[in-house]
N, C-alpha and C positions, 0 to 999 in steps of 0.2 A: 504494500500500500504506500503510494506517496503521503508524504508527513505532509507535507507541501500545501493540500487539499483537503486536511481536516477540516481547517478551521476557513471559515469562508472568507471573502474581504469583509461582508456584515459584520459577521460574527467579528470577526479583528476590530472594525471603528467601534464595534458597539462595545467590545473588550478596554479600548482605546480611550473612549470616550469616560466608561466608569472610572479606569486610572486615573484622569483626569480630574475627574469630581473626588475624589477620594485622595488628591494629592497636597489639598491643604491639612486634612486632618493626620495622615501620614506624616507632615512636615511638623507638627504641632508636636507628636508625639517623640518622635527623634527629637525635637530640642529639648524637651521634658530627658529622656535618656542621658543625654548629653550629660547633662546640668546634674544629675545623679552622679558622683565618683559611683565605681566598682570596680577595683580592685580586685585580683584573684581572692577569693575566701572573704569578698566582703561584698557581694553583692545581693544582699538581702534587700533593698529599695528598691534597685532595678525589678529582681526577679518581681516582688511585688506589684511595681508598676506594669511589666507586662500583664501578668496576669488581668488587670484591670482591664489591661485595651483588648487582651483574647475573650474575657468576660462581656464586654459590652458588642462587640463584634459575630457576638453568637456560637463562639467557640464551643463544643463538647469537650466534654471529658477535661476541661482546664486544671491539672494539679498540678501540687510540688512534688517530685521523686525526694528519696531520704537523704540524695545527696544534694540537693538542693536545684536539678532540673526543673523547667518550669514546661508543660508539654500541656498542647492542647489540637484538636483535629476536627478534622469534617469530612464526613462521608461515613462510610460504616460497611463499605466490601472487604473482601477478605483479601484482596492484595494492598499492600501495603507501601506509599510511598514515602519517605521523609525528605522535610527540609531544615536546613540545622544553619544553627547563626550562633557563636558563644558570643555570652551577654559583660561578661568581665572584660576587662583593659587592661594595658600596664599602668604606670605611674607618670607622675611629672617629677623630671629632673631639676630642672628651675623654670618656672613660670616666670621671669623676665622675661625668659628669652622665644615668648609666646607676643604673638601680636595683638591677639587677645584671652580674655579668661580662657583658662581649656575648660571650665564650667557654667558656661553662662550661654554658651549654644548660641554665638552673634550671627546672623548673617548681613554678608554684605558680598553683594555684587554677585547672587546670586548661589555665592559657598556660605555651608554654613559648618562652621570653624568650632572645632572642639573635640576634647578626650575619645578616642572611640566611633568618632564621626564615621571614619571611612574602615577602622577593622575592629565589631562589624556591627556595631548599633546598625547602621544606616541598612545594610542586609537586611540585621534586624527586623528594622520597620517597614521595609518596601516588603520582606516576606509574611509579616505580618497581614496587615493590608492588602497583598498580591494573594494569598490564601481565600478572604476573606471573601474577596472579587468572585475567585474559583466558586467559589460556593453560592453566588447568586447568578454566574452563568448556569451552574450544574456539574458537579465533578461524578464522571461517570459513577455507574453504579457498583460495579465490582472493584472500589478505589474505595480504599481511606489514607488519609493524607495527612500526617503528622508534624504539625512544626515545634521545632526542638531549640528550648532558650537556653543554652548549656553554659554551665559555669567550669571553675578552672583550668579554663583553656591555654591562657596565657602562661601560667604557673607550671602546668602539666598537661601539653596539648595531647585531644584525642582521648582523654581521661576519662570524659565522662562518656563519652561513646563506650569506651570496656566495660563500661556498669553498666550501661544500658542494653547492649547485647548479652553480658553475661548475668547479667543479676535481673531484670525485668524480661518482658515476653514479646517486646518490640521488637520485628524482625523484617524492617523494609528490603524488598529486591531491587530498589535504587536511591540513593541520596543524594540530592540537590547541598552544598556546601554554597551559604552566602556571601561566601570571603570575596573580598572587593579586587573585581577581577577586572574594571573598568567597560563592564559591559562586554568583555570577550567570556569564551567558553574554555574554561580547565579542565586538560583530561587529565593530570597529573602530577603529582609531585615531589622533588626530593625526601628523603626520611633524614631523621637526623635520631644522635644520640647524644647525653651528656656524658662528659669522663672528668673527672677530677686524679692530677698530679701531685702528691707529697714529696717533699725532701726534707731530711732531718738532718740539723747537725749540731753543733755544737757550742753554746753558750759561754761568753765568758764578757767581763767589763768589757766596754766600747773603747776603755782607751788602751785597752791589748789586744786586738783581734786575731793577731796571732796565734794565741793561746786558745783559739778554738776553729768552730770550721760554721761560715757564715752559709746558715740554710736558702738563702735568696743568690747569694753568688752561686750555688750547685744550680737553683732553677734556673740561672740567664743562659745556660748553651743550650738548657731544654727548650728555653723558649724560641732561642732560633734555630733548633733543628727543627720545630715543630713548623713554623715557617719555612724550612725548605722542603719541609714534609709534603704542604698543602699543595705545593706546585710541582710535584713527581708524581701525585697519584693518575694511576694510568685508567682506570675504570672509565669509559666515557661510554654514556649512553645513550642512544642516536635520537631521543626526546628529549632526557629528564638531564642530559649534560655528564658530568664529572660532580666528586661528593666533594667537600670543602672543608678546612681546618681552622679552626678560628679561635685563638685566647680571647674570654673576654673577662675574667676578673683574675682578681691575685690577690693574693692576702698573705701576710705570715704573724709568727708570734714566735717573742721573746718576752722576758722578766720586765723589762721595762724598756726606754728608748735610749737609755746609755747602756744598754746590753747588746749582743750579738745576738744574732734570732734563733734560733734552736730548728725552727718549723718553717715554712713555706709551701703555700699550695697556687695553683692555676685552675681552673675552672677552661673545660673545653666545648665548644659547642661542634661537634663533627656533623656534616649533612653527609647522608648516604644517597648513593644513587644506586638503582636497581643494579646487582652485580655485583654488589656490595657488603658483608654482613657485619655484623656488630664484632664478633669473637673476632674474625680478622682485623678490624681496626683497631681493637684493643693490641691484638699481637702484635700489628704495626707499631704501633706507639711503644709499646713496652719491650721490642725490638730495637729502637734507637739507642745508637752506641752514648750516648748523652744521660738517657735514662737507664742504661746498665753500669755506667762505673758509677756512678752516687748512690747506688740500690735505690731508687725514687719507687715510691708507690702509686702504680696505675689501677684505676677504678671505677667502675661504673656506677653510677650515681642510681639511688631511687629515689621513687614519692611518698610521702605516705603523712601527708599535710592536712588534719583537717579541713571540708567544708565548711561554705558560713552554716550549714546546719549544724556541724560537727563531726559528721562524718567521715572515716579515711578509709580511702580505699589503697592499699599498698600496691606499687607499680616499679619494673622497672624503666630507667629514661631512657626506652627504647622504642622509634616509633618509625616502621617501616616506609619506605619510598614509595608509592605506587603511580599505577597507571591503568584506565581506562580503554580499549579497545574504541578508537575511533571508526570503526568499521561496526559496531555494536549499537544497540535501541537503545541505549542510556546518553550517548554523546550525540548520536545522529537525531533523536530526539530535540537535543537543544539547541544544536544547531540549525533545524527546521522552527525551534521556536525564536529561536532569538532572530531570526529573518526575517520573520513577519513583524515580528517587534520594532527591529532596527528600520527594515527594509532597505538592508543590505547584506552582502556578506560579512556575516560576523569574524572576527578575529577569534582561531583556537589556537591554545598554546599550555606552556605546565607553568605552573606559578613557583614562586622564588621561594617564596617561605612554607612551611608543615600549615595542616588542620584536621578538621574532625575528620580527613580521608585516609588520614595516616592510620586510623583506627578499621573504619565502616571499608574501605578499602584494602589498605597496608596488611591490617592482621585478620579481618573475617573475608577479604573477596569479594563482599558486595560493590558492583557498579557506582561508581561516583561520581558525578561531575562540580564544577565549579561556578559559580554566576553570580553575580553581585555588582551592586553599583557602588563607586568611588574606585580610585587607584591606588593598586598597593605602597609607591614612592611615598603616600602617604602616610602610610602603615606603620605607627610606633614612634612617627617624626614631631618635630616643634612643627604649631601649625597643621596639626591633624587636620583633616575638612574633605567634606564630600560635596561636589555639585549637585545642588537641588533639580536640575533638571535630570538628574540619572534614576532619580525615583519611578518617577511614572513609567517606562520602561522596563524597567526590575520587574513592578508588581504587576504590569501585564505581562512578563516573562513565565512568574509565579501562579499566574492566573490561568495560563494558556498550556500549560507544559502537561500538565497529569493528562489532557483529551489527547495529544500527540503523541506522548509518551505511549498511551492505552495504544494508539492505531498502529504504532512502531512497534509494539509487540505481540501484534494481531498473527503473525505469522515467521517471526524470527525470533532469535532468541535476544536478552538484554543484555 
């Protein structure tokens, strides 16, 4: 069946048209978000507030899960589709160096500027809203459609997707991920894992250093071999690229600050690309003739962080690469919707950074794709912000995707 032909030009203006109407209230609700900090493990106001706009919007089934998911659906068939947006952010570093509040949700000049704007309140709300739509056109009958306001994402991405498949009875055969993809379609994307570097040595006064063995002098050749690590690895894969090596914290500790430091660690962020595995990069790394003569200790990092409800779920920071079969009814689906939408050819590609695919993908298999408005360069930066004009788009994307997706898997598999 052509996807193509599902949905008529009618049915598209008239899809178009409710987007439309529904895109001041959408815009009202993002700057509400906005204006909410949440923070990994502190987003109990947001979750909150969604719930309010699934509630008034005529959501079914609107609850919190015990880890503090917020999920609510329409339709009631036994195939199951989800669409997943986490609701937490990182933090601000210095708000000077913001042009404006990252909580006050300003717009001007038709962005509107703040914490989470564009990864991924903004998702967020146009999936919000884009569901909503679904449901006064008609989502077919053998469809129930689940949107998923997942919390610590930021902190432990893909996290709350392992509870949700493993600990609940949600089990969609395809997931929409609203990561701000700027209106293109993601089949895929890097995994990454955390590892943490120790060096120990030995303490003695600062003004004899001699007398002992400084634990921050042993890490500085690990830090540049780790550096010419990054740019030897040979693994390249003919979507998702080559994996990546990146320090990004350090810390050490001694007796005080006229002492020599005893301890030393580095914080690593590795992205994996398919072809890739965890146990090998670890061996990598703790193969370096750097981190063999100082006995350094190489490690893999877990989670096991409380929820804002309380809840931990133990994980390790490992979160597989994937990719989506763009020859399959999960991506050929969105690509037939985001056409009608755009009314153009859409832009596919794999995104830079993890999300809940590294999960719904990476570790169970399930079909994934990517769609969302705003763009990722914005993603985690000073000056967050999504264009308000990428809403109405998104949530006829959202709106339009489950009857195409239905017709793209009339006869093929997803």
């Amino acid at each position: 069946m052509d996807e193509n032909n599902v949905i008529s030009p009618e049915q598209a203006t008239h899809t178009f048209r409710l987007a439309e109407e529904s895109a001041p209230e959408c815009i009202e609700f993002l700057r509400d978000l906005v204006t909410i900090p949440s923070p990994s493990r502190g987003e109990r106001l947001a979750c909150e507030r969604v719930m309010r706009e699934m509630e008034s919007l005529g959501y079914r089934d609107v609850h919190l899960d015990e880890m503090g998911n917020v999920l609510g659906r329409f339709g009631s068939g036994p195939r199951v589709l989800a669409i997943d947006a986490h609701i937490d952010t990182v933090g601000i570093s210095n708000p000077t160096h913001w042009k404006y509040d990252p909580f006050r949700g300003v717009v001007s000049g038709g962005i509107l500027y703040g914490r989470g704007a564009s990864d991924q309140k903004g998702g967020l709300a146009a999936v919000i809203h884009g569901v909503a739509l679904a449901a006064r056109i008609g989502i077919p009958d053998d469809f129930s459609v689940w949107v998923t306001a997942t919390v610590n994402g930021e902190d432990c991405v893909s996290l709350a997707w392992q509870y949700l498949i493993n600990e609940t009875e949600l089990r969609p055969e395809v997931v929409v991920v609203s990561m701000p993809s700027h209106l293109g379609v993601c089949f895929g994307q890097r995994g990454r894992m955390e590892i943490e570097i120790v060096t120990r040595g030995v303490s003695t006064h600062g003004s004899q250093p001699d007398r002992g063995t400084n634990a921050i002098y042993l890490m500085s050749p690990i830090v540049d071999a780790l550096a010419d690590l990054h740019g030897e690895l040979v693994t390249d894969h003919p979507n998702l690229g080559r994996g990546s090596i990146a320090v990004t914290e350090f810390s050490s500790q001694s007796p005080s600050l006229t002492a020599i430091p005893d301890e030393s660690r580095i914080h690593i962020d590795r992205r994996l690309t398919i072809g890739e595995t965890p146990d090998e990069a670890l061996a990598e790394i703790g193969a370096l003739a750097a981190v063999q003569e100082c006995q350094a200790e190489v490690r893999l990092l877990d989670y096991n962080q409380p929820s804002w409800r309380g809840f931990a779920y133990p994980t390790d920071k490992v979160f597989p690469a994937w990719e989506t079969s763009i020859d399959g009814a999960a991506v050929g689906a969105a690509m037939s919707t985001a056409r009608q939408v755009l009314g153009r050819e859409p832009r596919i590609h794999r995104s830079k950074f993890a999300s809940s695919g590294c999960a719904t993908a990476g570790l169970f298999g399930i079909p994934t794709i990517g769609f969302g408005p705003a763009d990722e360069l914005h993603s985690h930066s000073v000056n967050d912000q999504i264009a308000l004009a990428q809403l109405q788009p998104a949530m006829a994307f959202y709106a339009m995707y489950t009857e195409i997706y239905q017709a793209a898997t009339s006869d093929r598999n997803p």
